[in-house]
Every structure is written in C-alpha cells, then in structure tokens.
C-alpha positions as CSV (number, residue, x, y, z in Angstrom):
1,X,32.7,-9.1,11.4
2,X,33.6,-9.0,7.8
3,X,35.7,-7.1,5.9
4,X,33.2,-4.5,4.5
5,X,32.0,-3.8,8.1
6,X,34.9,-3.5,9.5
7,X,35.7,-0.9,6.3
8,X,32.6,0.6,6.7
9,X,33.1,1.5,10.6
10,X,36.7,3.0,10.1
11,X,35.5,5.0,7.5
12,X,32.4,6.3,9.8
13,X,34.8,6.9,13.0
14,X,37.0,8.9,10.3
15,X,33.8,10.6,9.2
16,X,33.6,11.7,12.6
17,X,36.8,13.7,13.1
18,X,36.2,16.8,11.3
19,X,33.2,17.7,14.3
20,X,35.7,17.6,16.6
21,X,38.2,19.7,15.1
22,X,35.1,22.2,14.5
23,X,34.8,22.0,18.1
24,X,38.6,22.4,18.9
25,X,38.5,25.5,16.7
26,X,35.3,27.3,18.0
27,X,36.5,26.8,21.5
28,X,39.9,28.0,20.7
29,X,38.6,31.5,19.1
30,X,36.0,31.9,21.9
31,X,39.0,32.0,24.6
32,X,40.6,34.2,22.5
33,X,37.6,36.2,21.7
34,X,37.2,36.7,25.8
35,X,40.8,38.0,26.5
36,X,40.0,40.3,23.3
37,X,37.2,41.8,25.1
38,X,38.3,41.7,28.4
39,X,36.1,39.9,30.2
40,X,38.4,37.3,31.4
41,X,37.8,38.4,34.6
42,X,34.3,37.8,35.3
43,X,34.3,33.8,35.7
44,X,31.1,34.0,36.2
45,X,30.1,34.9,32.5
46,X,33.2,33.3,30.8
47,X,31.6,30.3,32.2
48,X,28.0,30.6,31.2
49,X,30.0,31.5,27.4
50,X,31.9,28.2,27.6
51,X,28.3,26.7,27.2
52,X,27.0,27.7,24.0
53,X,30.0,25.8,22.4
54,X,28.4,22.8,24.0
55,X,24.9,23.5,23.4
56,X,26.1,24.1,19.7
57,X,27.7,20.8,19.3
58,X,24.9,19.1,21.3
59,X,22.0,20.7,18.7
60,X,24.1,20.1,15.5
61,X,26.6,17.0,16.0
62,X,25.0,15.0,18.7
63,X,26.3,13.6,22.2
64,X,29.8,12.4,21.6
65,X,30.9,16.4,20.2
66,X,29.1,18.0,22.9
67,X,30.6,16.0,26.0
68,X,34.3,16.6,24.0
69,X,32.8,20.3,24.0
70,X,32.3,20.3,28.0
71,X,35.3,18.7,28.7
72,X,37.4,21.1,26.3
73,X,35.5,23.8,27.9
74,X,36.5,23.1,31.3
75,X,39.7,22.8,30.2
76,X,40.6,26.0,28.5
77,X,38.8,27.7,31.4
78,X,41.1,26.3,33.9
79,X,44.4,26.7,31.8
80,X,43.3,30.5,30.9
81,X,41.1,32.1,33.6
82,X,41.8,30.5,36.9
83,X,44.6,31.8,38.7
84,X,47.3,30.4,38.1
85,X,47.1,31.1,34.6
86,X,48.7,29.4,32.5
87,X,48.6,25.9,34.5
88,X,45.9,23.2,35.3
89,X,46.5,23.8,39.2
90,X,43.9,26.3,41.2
91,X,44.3,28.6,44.3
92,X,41.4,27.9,45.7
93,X,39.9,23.7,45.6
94,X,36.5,25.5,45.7
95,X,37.2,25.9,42.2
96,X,37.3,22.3,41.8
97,X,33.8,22.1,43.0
98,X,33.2,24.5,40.6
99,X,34.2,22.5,37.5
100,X,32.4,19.7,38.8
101,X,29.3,21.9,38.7
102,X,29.8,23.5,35.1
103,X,30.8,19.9,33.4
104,X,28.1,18.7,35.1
105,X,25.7,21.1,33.7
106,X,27.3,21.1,30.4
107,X,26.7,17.7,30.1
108,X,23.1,17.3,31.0
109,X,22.3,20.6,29.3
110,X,23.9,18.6,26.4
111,X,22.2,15.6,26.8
112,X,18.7,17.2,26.8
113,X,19.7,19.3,23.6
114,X,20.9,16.0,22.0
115,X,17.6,14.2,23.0
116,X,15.7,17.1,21.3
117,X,17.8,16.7,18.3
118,X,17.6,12.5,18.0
119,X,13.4,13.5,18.7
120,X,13.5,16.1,15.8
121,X,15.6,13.8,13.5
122,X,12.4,10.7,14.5
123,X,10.0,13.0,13.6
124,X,11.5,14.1,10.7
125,X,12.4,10.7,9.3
126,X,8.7,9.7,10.6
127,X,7.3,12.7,8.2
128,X,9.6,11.5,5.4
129,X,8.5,7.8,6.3
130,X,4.4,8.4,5.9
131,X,4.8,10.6,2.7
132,X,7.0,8.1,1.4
133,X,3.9,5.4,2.5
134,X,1.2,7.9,1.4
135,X,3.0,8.4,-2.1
136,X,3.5,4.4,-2.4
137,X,-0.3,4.1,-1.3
138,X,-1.5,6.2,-4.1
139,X,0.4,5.0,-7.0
140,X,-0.7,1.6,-5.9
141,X,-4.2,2.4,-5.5
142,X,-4.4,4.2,-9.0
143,X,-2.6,0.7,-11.0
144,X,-4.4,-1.8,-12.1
145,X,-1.7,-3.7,-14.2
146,X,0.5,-5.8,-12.2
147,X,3.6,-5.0,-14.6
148,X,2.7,-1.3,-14.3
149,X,2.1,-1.5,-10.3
150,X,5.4,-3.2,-9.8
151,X,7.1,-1.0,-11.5
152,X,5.8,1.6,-9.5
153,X,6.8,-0.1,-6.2
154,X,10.5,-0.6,-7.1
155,X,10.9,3.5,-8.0
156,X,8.9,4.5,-4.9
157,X,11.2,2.2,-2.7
158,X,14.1,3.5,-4.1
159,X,13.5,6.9,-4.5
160,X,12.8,6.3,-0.6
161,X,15.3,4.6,0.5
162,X,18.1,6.1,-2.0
163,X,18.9,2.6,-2.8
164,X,18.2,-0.1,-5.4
165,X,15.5,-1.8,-5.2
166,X,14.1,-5.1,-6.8
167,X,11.3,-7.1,-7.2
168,X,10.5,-11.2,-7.2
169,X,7.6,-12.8,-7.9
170,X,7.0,-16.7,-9.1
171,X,6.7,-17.6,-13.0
172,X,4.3,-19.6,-14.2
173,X,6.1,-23.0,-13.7
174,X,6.5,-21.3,-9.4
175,X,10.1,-20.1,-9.8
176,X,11.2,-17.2,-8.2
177,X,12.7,-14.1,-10.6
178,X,13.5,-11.0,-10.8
179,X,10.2,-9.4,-12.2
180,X,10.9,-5.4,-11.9
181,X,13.9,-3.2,-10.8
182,X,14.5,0.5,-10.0
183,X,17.5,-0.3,-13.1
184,X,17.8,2.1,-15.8
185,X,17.0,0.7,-19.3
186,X,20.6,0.2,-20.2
187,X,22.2,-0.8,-17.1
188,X,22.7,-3.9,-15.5
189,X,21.0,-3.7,-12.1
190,X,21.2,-4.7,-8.4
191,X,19.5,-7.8,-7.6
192,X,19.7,-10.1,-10.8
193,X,22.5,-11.5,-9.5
194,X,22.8,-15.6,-8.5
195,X,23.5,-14.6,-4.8
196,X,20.6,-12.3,-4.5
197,X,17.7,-14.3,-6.6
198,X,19.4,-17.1,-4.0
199,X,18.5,-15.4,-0.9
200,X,15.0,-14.3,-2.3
201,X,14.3,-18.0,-2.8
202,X,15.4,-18.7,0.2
203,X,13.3,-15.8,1.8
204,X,10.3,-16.8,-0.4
205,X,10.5,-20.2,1.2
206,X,10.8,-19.2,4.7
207,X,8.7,-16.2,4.8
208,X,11.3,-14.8,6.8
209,X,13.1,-11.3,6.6
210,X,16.9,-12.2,5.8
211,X,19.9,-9.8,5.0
212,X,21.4,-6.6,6.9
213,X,19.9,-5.5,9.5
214,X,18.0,-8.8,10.1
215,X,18.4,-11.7,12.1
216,X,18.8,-14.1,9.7
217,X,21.9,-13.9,6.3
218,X,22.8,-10.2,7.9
219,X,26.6,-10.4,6.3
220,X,24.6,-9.8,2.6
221,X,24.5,-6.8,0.8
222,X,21.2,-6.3,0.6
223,X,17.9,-6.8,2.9
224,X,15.2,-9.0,1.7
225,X,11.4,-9.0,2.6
226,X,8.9,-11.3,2.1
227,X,5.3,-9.8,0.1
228,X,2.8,-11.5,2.6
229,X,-0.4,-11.2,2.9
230,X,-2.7,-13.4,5.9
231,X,-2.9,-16.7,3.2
232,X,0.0,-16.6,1.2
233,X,3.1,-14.7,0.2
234,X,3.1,-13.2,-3.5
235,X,7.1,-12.5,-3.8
236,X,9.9,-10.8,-2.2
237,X,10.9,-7.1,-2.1
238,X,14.8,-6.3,-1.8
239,X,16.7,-3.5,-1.3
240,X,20.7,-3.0,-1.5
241,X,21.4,-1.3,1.4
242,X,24.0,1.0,2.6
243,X,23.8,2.0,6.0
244,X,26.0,-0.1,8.4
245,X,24.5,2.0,11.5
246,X,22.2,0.2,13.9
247,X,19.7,2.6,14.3
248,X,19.5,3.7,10.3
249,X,18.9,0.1,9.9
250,X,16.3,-0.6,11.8
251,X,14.6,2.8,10.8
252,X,15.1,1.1,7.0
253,X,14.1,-2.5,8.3
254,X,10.8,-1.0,9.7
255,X,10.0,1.3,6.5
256,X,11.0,-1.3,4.1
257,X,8.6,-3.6,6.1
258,X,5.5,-1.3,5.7
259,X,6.7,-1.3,2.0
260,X,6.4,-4.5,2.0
261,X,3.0,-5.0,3.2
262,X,1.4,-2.1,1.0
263,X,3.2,-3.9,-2.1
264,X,2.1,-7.4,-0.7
265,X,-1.4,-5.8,-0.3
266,X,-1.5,-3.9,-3.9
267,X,-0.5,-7.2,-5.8
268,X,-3.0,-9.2,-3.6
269,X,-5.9,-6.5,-4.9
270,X,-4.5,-6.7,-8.7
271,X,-4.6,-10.7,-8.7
272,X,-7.8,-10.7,-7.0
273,X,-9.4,-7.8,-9.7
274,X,-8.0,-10.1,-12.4
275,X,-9.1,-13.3,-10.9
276,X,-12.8,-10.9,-10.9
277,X,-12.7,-10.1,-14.5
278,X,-12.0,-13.6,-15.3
279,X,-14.7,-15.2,-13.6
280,X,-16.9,-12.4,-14.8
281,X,-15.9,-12.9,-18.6
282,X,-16.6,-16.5,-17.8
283,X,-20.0,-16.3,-16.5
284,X,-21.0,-13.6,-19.2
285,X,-19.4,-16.2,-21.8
286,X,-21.6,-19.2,-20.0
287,X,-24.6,-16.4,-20.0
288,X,-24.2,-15.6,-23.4
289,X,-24.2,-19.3,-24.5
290,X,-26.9,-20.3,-22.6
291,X,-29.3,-17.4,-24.2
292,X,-28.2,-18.1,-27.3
293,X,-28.9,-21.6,-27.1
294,X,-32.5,-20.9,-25.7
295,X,-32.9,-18.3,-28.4
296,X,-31.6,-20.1,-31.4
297,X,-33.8,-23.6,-30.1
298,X,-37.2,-21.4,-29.3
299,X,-36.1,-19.3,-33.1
300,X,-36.1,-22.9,-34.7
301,X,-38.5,-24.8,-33.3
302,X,-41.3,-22.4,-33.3
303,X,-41.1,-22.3,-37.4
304,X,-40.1,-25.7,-37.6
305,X,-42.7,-26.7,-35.6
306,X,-45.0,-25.0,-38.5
307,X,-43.5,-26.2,-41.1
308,X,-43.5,-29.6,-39.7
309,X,-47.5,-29.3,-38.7
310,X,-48.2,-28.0,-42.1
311,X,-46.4,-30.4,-44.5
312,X,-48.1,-33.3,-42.3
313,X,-51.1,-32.3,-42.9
314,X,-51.2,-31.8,-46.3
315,X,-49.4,-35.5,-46.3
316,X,-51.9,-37.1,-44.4
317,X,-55.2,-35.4,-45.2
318,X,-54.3,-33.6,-48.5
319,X,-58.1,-34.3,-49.5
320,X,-59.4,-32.9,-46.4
321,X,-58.6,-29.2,-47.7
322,X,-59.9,-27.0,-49.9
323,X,-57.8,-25.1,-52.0
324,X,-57.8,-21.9,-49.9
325,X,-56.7,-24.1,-46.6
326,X,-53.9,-25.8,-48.9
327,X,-52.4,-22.6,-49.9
328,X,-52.5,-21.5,-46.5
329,X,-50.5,-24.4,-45.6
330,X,-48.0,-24.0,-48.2
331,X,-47.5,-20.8,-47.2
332,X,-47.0,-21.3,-43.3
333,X,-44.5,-24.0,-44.7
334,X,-42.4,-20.9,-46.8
335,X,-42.7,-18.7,-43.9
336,X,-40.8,-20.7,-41.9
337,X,-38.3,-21.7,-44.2
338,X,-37.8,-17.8,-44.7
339,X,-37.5,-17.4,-40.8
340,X,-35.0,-19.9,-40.2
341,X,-33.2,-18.7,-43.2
342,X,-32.8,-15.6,-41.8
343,X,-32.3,-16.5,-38.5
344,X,-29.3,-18.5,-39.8
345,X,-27.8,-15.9,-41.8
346,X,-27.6,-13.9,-38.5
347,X,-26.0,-16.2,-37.2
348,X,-23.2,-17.0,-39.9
349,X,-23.0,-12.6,-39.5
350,X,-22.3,-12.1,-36.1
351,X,-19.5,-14.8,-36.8
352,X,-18.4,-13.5,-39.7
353,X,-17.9,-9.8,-37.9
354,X,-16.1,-11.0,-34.6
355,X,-13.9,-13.5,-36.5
356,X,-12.8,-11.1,-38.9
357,X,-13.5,-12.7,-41.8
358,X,-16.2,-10.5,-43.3
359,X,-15.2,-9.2,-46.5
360,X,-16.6,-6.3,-48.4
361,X,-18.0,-6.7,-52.2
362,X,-17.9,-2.9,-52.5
363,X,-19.9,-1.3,-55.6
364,X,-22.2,1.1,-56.5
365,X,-25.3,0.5,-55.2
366,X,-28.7,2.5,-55.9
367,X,-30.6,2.5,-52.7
368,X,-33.8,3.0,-54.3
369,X,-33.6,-0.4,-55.9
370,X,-32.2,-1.7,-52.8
371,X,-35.4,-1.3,-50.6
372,X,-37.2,-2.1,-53.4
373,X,-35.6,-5.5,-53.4
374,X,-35.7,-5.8,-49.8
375,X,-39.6,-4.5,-49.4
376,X,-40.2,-8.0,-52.0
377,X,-38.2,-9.9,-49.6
378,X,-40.5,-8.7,-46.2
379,X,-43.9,-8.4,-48.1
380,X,-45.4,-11.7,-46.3
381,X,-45.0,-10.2,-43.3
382,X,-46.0,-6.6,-43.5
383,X,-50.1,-8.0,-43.6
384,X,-51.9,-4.7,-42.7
385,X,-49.6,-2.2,-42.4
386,X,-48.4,0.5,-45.1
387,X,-45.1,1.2,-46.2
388,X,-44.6,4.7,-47.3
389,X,-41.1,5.5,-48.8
390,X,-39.8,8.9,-49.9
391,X,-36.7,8.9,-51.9
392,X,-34.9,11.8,-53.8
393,X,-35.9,12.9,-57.1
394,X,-32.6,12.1,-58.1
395,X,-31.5,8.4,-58.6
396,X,-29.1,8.1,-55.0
397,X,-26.4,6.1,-54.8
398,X,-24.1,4.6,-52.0
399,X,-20.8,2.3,-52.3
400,X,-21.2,-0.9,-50.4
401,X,-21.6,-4.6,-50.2
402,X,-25.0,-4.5,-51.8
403,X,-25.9,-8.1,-49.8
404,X,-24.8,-7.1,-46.5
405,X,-26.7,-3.3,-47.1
406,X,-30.1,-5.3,-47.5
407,X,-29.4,-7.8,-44.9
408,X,-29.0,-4.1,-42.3
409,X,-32.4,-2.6,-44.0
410,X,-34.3,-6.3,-44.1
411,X,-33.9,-6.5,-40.2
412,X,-34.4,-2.8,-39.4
413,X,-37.6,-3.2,-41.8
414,X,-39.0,-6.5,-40.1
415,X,-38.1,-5.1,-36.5
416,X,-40.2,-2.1,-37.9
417,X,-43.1,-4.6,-38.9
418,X,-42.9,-7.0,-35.4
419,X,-43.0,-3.5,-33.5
420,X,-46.1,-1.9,-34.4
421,X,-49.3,-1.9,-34.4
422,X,-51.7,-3.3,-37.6
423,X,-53.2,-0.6,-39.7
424,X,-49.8,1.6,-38.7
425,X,-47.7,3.5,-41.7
426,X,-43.7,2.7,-41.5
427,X,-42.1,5.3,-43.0
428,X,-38.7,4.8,-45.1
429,X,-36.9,7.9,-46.0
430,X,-33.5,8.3,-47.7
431,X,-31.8,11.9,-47.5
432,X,-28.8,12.7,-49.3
433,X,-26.7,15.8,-47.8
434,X,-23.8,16.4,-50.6
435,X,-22.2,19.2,-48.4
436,X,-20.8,16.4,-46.2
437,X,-20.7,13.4,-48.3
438,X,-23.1,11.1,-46.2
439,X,-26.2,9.5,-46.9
440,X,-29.3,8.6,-44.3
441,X,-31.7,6.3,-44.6
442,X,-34.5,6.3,-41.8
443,X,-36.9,4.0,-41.0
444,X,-39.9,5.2,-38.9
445,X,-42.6,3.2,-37.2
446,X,-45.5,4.2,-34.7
447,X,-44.8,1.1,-32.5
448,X,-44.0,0.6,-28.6
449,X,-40.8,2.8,-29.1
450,X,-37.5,1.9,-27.0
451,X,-37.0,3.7,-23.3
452,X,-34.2,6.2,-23.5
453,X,-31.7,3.9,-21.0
454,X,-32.2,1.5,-24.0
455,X,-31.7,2.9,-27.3
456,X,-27.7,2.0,-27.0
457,X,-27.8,-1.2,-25.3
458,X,-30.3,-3.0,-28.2
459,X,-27.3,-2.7,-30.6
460,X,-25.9,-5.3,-28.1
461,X,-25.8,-9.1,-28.5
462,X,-28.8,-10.9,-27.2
463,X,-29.8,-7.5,-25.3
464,X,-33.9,-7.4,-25.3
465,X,-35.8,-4.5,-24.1
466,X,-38.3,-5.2,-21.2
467,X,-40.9,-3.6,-23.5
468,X,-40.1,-5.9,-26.7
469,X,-39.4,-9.0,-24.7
470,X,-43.5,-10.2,-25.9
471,X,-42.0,-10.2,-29.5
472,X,-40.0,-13.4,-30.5
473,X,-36.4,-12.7,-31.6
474,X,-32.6,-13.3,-30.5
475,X,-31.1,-10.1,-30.1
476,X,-28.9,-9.8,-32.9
477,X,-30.2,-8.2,-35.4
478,X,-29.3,-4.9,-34.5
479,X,-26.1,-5.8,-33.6
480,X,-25.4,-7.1,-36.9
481,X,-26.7,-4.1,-38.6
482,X,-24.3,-1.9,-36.2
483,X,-21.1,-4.4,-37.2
484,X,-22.1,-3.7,-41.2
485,X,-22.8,-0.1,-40.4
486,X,-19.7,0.7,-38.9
487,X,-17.7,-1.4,-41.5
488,X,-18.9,0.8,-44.2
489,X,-17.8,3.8,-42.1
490,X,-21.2,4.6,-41.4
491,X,-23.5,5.1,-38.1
492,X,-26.7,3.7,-36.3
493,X,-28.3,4.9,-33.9
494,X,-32.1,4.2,-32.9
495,X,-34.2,7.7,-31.2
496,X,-37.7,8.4,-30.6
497,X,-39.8,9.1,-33.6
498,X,-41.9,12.8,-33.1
499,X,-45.0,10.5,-33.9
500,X,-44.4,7.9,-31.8
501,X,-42.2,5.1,-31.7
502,X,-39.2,4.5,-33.3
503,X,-36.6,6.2,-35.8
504,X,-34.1,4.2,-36.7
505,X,-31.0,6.0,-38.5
506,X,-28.4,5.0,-41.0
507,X,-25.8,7.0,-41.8
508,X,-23.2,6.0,-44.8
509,X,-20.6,8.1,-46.1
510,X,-20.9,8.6,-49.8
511,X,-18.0,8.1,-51.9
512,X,-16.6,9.5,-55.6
513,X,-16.0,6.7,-57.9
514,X,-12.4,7.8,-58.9
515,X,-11.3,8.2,-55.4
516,X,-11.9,4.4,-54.4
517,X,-12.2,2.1,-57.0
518,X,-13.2,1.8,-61.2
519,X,-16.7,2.1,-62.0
520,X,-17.7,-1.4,-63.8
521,X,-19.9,-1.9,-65.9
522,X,-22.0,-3.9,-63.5
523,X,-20.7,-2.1,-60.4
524,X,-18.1,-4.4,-59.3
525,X,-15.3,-2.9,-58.2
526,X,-12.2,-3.7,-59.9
C-alpha cells in the first residue's frame, strides 16, 4: 500500500472518532436523564430507552456506531440499573439471559436500520447518478461542435464527480493529448501532466480502464477510461479522484463508465454529422460541376452550332442566297456571338462575386438612359412583343457601377422576353420614393409566372424551375443579379404579377452626392 493510502485510511479511521464520542455522550445523558426522572426502576422501559440511542446511530452513522451503541448500552444498564448497582455483577443470571436478548435485538434492529440507510444512500446516489446522465445526455445532444461538446463533457463530469476532469483525443498526426479540461482559464490543470497523458496512452492503446479503483495502474491518482464505441475508441476520459473507499469507488468507476460511453457516443455522432456534411458538400460540389458543365456545353454549342452552320453556308454557297437569306444568316451568326457573349460574362460574374474580387465603379447613373441602353442591347430578341416603360417625370438617378446595373436589368429583361408569350406587353417601371431614400425598378411580364415554393430558390446557382425547364438557360442569371443587387445595398425579390406572370423587383438605395463621393464631371467618383 503506498504512502498516500495508508495516509488516506488513518485520516478516515480518525474521521470516524467524533461518532463515537457522540454516542459516548448521548448514552451518558440518557442514564442520567433516567435516574432524573425516576424511572430507573422499571427495567423493562429503561431498556426499550437504551434502544433509540442505537437506532439513532444505526439511521445516521451506520453499523460500526450502532453495535458500539448496543454494546455501550448494555453496559451502562448493567453498571446503573441492575442490582448491584454500581458493579458489572447481577443477582440474578437470568439477567444475563436478558442482556443477551436486548444486545441481540439491538443489533439486528441496527442492522436492519443500517440496511435502510446504505438502500436510501443507493437510491439517492442512483437519483444523483441518472440526473447527472440525463444532464450530460442533453448537453450532448444539443452540441454539434466537437470543441464545444467536449467542453461540455469535462464540466458535466466534474461538476458530477466534484473532481477534475480531462479529456484526450488523437491529433492529426494520431497522438494522444490533452484536448479539454474542467481547468479554469488561468490555472494549470489536472491531467496535462507527463504521468497522466502517459497513462491515457497507455489506456488508449489497450482499451482498458486503468487507475484507482481499477484493476489495472490502481496506485495513480486519477482513473482513466477509454471513449469506445463497437469499432473503434475516439479518446480517453479521466478523472482525479479522491475517494480511497471501496464502495465510493466503484460507485465512481461505474458512473464514470456510463460517462464514458455517452461521451464516446456524442463524439462518434459529431464525427459522423461532420463526415455527413463533408460528403454532402462534396457531392453538391460534383453536382454543381457537373450541371454546369452540361449547361455551359449545351449554352455554347447550341449558338455555336449556328454560327458555325451559318458562316458555312454563306462560305460554300454564298451565290445560292438572295440577299434576304444572306442577311438572315449574318444575323443568326451575331446572335450567337451575342449569346455566348453573355453567357460568358455570367460566368466571369458569378466568379467575380464568390472570389471577392468584384469591385464597384460607383457614379451617378440616370436609370432612364440606362434601360434605354440596355432595351438597344436586347432589341434582336424581343421580335413581337412590346416594351412599355414608365419612368418619372423627373430625370431619376441612382449611384452605382453603371456596367454591372445593366448587366442585372439585361438578364431580368431577356428572362422577361424568353418567359412570355409573343404579342405580350413587358412592362418596365421605375418608382422613386424620396421619404425613404430607395429606388425600384420593376419589370413585369405576362409569362408562365414562377410557383410560390420557387420565387426564392431561382436566385440560386443553376436552380431551374420545373415550369421554365423548356426554356434554354444556366441558372445564373438571377443569381448574379441578386450578388450585384445586394452589393449595392439593394434587394430582389421575384412575386406574382396581378396580371399574370411575373414581377420582378429591384430595390436600390438612393444616395446624396456629398455624403459618398465628389460629383464629377462625368460621374466618376473621385
């Protein structure tokens, strides 16, 4: 036995003496009590008194105080109230029989009184035990961080346990360390030590349970247990224990145990949630690639295919066509250059927006000239349908990058255009509410309109409505439009128009001149 646990018992067996002098003392004033009162002559109930001492020391201080009780007991009644008094000798040997009797009694009514108390004290410590499990349970299953849930573990196990309590998992390069601790943040704390991260190695290897209490390393400090699951064992859970009594130990072996297997269970469930989110980033990476590969190829070769068809043919049979069908050509051959063109500076967008880079060329921009510069650049495509625009009889302006603000309204335009029907109006309104600084510009069509469950998810990547899926396209426009938008400070949003269809909405704040930049002569901020 080492030198602490020899320590520790003489300190317990010292512990001890202060029930027994209770005991000497209460005994003591009951005999005196009894002659006080006069009853010393009615054995009968001075013995049946002599046992609530025991019972007493039985419900309170366990077995060993309750048998010293008894004997004590028996004692006093011999040397005060069996003639002779005064002297451990009797008249009368049935008296003998009759001490025989009361210890006897004493010390199985003591006995069952101390088995009630151990039973209350399980119960109790079983109560304390499953909230201490509940509360560990539900701290666990509300952490999603691994840094955050263990953490959590050490504080619940030592809160439990009134100990400290420590935490190992592997690194990256598979080394055991010290990953959390029930420590305060400016303390040095148990565990960190070569001699413990030693034993947790040496626990992590093994799988075994090592340290007091435990079979295995029991002349440690602490008691180590190792985080298993059925396929593998995430780290080791330790806690600097106390205790040198047999039974506390166990009781702390078998809660520290269940600990153990919440914890190993928890971080199991965290790894495997992250492992989840990986793989799903993955696959929606791989998904994501692979559309916009198939959307980019079909975007390209559809006008290339056109353009190709078209310059060969006025190549090889240039004399075939009239001028009508030559002009026709030439013109399939721009369209498609326009296409791919814009297609392309979609593209070079969206990377521009989630890398970062894009950089605003803020000035003042007049919005009317704006859509008039953009209703040039989709004129080829709008064939039958009429453009109406209403604009405020007062010149409007807005501060932005003038490029990117007619790259938002040439795609909201042309998805206005693909959308609906021939002979259909598109209406383009701008509003301009002073009160609160914020200009809209809405763009109206009579087309196939967007469900309700879709109207946030087309300012996705790549997302395509089920009922716009017969329309060619990539799925980024509006996205785009919403990364420009929102740089400026502004909103879009996409509802249903009152006349059918589509409204699409954007919102930019309006800004004074002196409040941002210098007015230029040409707009350009300084």
């Amino acid at each position: 036995m080492s030198e602490r646990n020899k320590g520790e018992d003489v300190w317990l067996k010292l512990n001890r003496i202060p029930k027994y002098i209770w005991v000497t003392l209460g005994i003591t004033l009951l005999t005196i009590l009894l002659h006080v009162i006069g009853i010393s002559d009615d054995l009968v109930n001075v013995g049946l008194i002599y046992l609530f001492p025991v019972l007493i020391s039985a419900v309170y201080w366990g077995m060993g105080p309750a048998i010293y009780a008894a004997s004590l007991s028996v004692v006093a009644f011999d040397f005060f109230f069996v003639p002779p008094y005064l002297s451990f000798t009797v008249e009368d040997l049935r008296y003998i029989f009759s001490f025989v009797v009361y210890l006897a009694v004493a010390v199985l009514t003591a006995s069952l009184a101390g088995r009630l108390r151990q039973q209350l004290e399980v119960v109790k410590q079983r109560e304390a035990t499953t909230n201490s499990l509940y509360a560990l349970s539900r701290q666990m299953t509300a952490v999603t961080d691994l840094h955050t849930l263990l953490g959590n573990i050490a504080r619940q196990v030592s809160m439990t346990l009134g100990a400290s309590a420590a935490l190992y998992l592997p690194n990256v390069q598979g080394e055991l360390q010290v990953t959390s601790s029930s420590k305060d943040s400016d303390s040095t704390s148990w565990g960190e030590g070569e001699a413990e991260v030693a034993i947790a190695r040496w626990v992590y290897k093994h799988g075994e349970i090592a340290g007091r209490g435990s079979s295995s390393l029991r002349e440690s400090a602490g008691l180590y247990v190792p985080l298993r699951t059925e396929d593998q064992i995430h780290g080791v859970l330790a806690v600097n224990l106390e205790s040198s009594d047999l039974q506390e130990q166990r009781e702390e072996l078998r809660l520290l145990e269940a600990c153990g297997g919440l914890a190993a269970s928890a971080i199991a469930r965290v790894k495997l949630a992250e492992e989840a989110r990986i793989a799903q980033v993955t696959a929606e990476s791989e998904r994501i690639r692979t559309a916009l590969l198939d959307s980019v190829s079909h975007e390209l070769r559809t006008p290339l295919t056109a353009i190709i068809g078209s310059a060969t043919g006025l190549l090889e049979n240039d004399s075939l066509f009239a001028p009508e069908d030559r002009k026709e050509l030439t013109g399939n051959i721009r369209d498609g250059a326009l296409r791919m063109n814009r297609l392309v500076t979609n593209l070079l967008g969206m990377v521009k927006l989630e890398s970062g880079m894009l950089q605003l060329r803020r000035k003042w921009c007049d919005v009317g000239d704006m859509i008039g510069i953009v209703l040039s650049q989709v004129q080829q495509f709008i064939q039958h349908r009429r453009i109406r625009v209403e604009l405020p009889d007062q010149p409007s302006f807005v501060s932005g990058d003038e490029v990117l603000l007619e790259q938002v309204l040439v795609n909201v335009i042309s998805n206005a255009i693909k959308y609906s029907p021939e002979d259909s109006e598109i209406v383009i309104t701008v509003k301009v509410d002073d009160l609160h600084g914020r200009m809209t510009i809405v763009v109206a069509d009579t087309g196939v309109g967007i469900p309700e469950a879709d109207r946030e998810r087309v300012f996705e990547k790549f997302y395509r409505s089920e009922s716009s899926r017969h329309v060619t396209g990539t799925g980024l426009g509006l996205a785009i439009c919403r990364g420009i938008v929102e740089v400026h400070g502004g909103t879009i949003t996409a509802e249903p128009n009152p006349g059918g269809g589509t409204r699409v909405c954007i919102c930019l704040p309006i800004e004074e001149p002196e409040a941002s930049f210098t007015y230029m002569g040409q707009g350009e901020e300084e």
